[in-house]
C-alpha positions as a Markdown table, in Angstrom:
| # | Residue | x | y | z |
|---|---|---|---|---|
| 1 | Unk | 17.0 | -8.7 | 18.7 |
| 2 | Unk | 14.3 | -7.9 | 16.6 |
| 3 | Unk | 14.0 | -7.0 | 12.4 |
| 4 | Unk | 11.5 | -4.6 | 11.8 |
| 5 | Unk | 10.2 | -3.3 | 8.4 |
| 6 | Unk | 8.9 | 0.3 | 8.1 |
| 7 | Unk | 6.9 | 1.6 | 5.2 |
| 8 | Unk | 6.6 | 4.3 | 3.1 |
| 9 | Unk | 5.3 | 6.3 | -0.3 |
| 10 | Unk | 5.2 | 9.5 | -1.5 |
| 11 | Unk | 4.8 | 11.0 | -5.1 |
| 12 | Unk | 6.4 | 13.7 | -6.5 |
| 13 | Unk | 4.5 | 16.4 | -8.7 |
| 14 | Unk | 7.2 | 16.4 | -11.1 |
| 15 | Unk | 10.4 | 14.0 | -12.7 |
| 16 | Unk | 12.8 | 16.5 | -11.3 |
| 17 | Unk | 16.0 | 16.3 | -8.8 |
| 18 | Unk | 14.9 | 18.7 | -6.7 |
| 19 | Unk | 11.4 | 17.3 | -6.6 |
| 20 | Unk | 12.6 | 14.0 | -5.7 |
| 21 | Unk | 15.2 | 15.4 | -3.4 |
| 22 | Unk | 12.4 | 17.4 | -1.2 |
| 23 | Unk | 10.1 | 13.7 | -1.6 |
| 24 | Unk | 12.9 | 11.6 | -0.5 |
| 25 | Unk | 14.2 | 13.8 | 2.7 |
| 26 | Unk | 10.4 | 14.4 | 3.6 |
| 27 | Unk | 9.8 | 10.7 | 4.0 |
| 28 | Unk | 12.5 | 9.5 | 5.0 |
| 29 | Unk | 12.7 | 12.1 | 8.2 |
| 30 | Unk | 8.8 | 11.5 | 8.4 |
| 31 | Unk | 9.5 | 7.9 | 9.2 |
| 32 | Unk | 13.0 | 8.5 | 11.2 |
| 33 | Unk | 11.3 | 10.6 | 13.8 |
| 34 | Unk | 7.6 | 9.3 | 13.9 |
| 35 | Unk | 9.4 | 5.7 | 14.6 |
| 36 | Unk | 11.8 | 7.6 | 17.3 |
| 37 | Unk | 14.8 | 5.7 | 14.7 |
| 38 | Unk | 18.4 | 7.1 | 15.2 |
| 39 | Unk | 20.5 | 6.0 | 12.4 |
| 40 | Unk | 22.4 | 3.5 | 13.8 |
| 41 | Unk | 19.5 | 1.3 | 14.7 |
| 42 | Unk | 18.9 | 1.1 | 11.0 |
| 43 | Unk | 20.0 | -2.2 | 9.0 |
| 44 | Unk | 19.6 | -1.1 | 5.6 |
| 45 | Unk | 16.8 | 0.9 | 3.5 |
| 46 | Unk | 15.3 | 0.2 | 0.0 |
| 47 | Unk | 13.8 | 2.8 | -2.5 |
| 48 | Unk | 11.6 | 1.8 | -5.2 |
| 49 | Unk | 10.3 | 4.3 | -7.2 |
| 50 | Unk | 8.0 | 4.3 | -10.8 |
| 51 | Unk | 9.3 | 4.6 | -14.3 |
| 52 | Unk | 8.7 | 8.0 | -14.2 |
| 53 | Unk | 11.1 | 8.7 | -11.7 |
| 54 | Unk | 14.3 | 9.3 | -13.7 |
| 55 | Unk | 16.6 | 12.1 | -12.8 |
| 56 | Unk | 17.8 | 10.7 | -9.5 |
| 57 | Unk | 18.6 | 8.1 | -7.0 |
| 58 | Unk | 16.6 | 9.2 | -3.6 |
| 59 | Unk | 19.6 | 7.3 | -1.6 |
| 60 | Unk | 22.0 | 9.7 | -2.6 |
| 61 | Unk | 19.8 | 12.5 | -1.1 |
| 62 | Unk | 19.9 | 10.8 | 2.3 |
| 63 | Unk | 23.8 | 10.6 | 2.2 |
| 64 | Unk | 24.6 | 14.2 | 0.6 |
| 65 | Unk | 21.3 | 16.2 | 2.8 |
| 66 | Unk | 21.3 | 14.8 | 5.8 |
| 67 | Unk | 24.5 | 13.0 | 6.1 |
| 68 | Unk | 24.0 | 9.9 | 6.6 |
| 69 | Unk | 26.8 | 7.5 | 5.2 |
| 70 | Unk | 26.7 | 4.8 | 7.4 |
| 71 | Unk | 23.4 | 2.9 | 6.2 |
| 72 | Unk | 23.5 | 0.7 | 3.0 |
| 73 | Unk | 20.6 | 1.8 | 0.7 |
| 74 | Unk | 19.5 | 0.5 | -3.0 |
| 75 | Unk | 17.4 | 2.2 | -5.6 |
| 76 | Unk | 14.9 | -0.3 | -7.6 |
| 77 | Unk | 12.8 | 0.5 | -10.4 |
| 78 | Unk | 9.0 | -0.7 | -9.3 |
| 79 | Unk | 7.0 | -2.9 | -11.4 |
| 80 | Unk | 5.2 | -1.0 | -13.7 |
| 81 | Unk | 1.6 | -2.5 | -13.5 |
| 82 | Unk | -0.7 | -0.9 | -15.8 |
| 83 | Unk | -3.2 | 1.5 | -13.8 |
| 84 | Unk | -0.6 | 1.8 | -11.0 |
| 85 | Unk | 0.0 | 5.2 | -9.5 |
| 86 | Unk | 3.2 | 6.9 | -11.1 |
| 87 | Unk | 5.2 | 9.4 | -10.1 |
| 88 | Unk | 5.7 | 7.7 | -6.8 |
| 89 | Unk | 8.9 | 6.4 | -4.4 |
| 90 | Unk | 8.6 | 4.0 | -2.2 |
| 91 | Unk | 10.7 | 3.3 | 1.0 |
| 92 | Unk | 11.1 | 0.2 | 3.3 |
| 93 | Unk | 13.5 | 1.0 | 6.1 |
| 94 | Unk | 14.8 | -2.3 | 8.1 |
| 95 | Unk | 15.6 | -1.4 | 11.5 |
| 96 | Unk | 16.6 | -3.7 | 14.3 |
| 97 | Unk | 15.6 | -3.6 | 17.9 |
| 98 | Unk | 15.8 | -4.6 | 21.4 |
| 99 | Unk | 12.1 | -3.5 | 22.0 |
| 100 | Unk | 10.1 | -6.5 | 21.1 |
| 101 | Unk | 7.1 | -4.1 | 21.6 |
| 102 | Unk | 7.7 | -1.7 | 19.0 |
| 103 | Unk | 5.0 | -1.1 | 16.6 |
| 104 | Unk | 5.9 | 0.2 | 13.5 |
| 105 | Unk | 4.2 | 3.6 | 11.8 |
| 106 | Unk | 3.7 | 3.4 | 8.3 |
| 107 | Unk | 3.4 | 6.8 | 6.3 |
| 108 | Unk | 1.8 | 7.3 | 2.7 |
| 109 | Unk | 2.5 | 10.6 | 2.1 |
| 110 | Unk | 0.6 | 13.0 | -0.4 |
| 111 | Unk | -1.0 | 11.3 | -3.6 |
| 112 | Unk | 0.1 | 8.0 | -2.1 |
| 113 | Unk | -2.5 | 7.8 | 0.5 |
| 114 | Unk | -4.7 | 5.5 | -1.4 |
| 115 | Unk | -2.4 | 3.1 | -1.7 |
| 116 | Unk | -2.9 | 2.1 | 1.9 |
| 117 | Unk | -6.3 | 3.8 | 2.9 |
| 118 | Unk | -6.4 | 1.6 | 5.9 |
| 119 | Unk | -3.6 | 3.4 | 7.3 |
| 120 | Unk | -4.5 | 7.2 | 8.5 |
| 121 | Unk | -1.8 | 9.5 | 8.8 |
């Protein structure tokens, strides 16, 4: 058996439930399905999002919107570093697998493409 990482950012145009709701199911199925993941091969996921970030947790968007109960998730805050980008969640899903092959696909989603230019998606 293998642990694998997967990782992930998007930002949100606005500090909003909704906004972070649409942010959080839109990355979270991006990775799911480009990664071919069902939900049971997952181990646990992490969200980290900026201080700006304030009117929900993403986790509970994944258990009320899509339905999934069965995964343990945490929210962090991220570090605020001065010149960071804000408004932006971050997602590390921990999967584990039988396919010793498997090459994870990392997704930075809207403004968070610069923070990994090296990856093009």
């Amino acid at each position: 058996m293998k642990i694998v990482g997967i990782r992930g950012a998007i930002t949100l145009d606005e500090n909003t439930e909704k906004a972070i709701e649409e942010a959080t199911v839109e990355l979270f199925n991006t990775l799911m399905e480009q990664n071919d993941i069902a939900p049971e091969d997952v181990a646990y996921v992490n969200f980290s999002a900026t201080k700006d970030i304030t009117k929900a947790h993403p986790a509970k968007f994944i258990r009320t919107k899509l339905g999934i109960t069965s995964i343990p998730m945490m929210c962090s805050q991220e570090m605020d570093v001065e010149g960071a980008l804000g408004m932006c969640l971050r997602i590390l899903i921990v999967i584990n697998t039988i396919n010793d092959e498997f090459a994870p696909k990392h997704f930075y989603l809207k403004g968070a493409k610069i923070l990994r230019p090296d990856i093009n998606n």
